[in-house]
C-alpha positions in Angstrom: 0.0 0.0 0.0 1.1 3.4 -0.4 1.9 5.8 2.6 -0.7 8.5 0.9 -4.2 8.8 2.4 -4.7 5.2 2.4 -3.2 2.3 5.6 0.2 2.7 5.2 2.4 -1.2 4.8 5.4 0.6 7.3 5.7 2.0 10.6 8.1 5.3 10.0 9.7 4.2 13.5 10.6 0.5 12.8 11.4 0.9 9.2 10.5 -2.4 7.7 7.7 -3.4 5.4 4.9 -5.3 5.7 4.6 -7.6 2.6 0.9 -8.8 1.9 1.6 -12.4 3.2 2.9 -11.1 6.4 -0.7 -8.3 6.8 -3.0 -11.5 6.3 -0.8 -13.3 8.8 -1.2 -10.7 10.9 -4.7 -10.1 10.3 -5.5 -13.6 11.1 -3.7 -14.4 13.9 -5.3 -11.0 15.5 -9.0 -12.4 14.6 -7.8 -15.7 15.6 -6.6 -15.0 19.5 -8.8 -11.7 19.6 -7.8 -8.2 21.3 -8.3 -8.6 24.8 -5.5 -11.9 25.1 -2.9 -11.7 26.9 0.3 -11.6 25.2 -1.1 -10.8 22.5 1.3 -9.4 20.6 3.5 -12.2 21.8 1.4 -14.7 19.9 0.7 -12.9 16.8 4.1 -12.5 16.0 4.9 -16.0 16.7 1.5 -16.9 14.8 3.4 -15.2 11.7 6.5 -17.5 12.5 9.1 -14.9 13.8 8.9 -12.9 10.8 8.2 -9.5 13.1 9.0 -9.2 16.8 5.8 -8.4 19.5 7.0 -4.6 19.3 6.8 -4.5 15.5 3.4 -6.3 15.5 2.2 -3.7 18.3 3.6 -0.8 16.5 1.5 -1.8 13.5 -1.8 -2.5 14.8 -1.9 1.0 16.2 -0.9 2.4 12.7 -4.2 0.5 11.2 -6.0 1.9 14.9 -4.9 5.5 14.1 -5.5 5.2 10.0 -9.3 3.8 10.7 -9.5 7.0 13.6 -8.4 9.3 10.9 -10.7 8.1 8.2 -13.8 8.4 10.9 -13.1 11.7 12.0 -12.8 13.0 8.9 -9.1 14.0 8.6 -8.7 12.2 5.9 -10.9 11.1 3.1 -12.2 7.6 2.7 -10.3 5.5 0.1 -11.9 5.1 -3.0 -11.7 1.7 -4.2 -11.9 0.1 -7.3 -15.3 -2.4 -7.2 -16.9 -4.2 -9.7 -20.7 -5.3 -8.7 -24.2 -4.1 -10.0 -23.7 -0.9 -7.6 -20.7 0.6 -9.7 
């Protein structure tokens, strides 16, 4: 993804990239153990077989936290995506 208006694939503070294998990983693991776990962050990045550590995999659910906060609040605009359906 682009670091425009839409969820960025890097945290500016760790510097590495999230391919797309490693944001369904992530997602995944996330809906798997849910928020409130304990460890959490522990087990999602072992979920995604070491490929980020716990802080990484902290750092980047609160990027997605304060990218949804952003587009709800109006700061910035809600992504237009490309759909194909009887409603386009």
């Amino acid at each position: 993804m682009s670091s425009g208006s839409s969820s960025r694939s890097t945290s500016p503070s760790s510097g590495s990239e999230w391919s797309k294998k490693e944001n369904k990983m992530f997602e995944e693991a996330l809906a798997y153990y849910g928020e409130g776990a304990p460890n959490l962050w522990e087990k999602v990045a072992s979920a995604m077989g070491g490929t980020k550590s716990a802080e990484e995999v902290r750092r980047h659910f609160q990027i997605l936290i304060d990218d949804v906060n952003n587009i709800e609040y109006g700061r910035i605009p809600f992504p237009k995506y490309k759909t194909q359906g009887f409603w386009t």
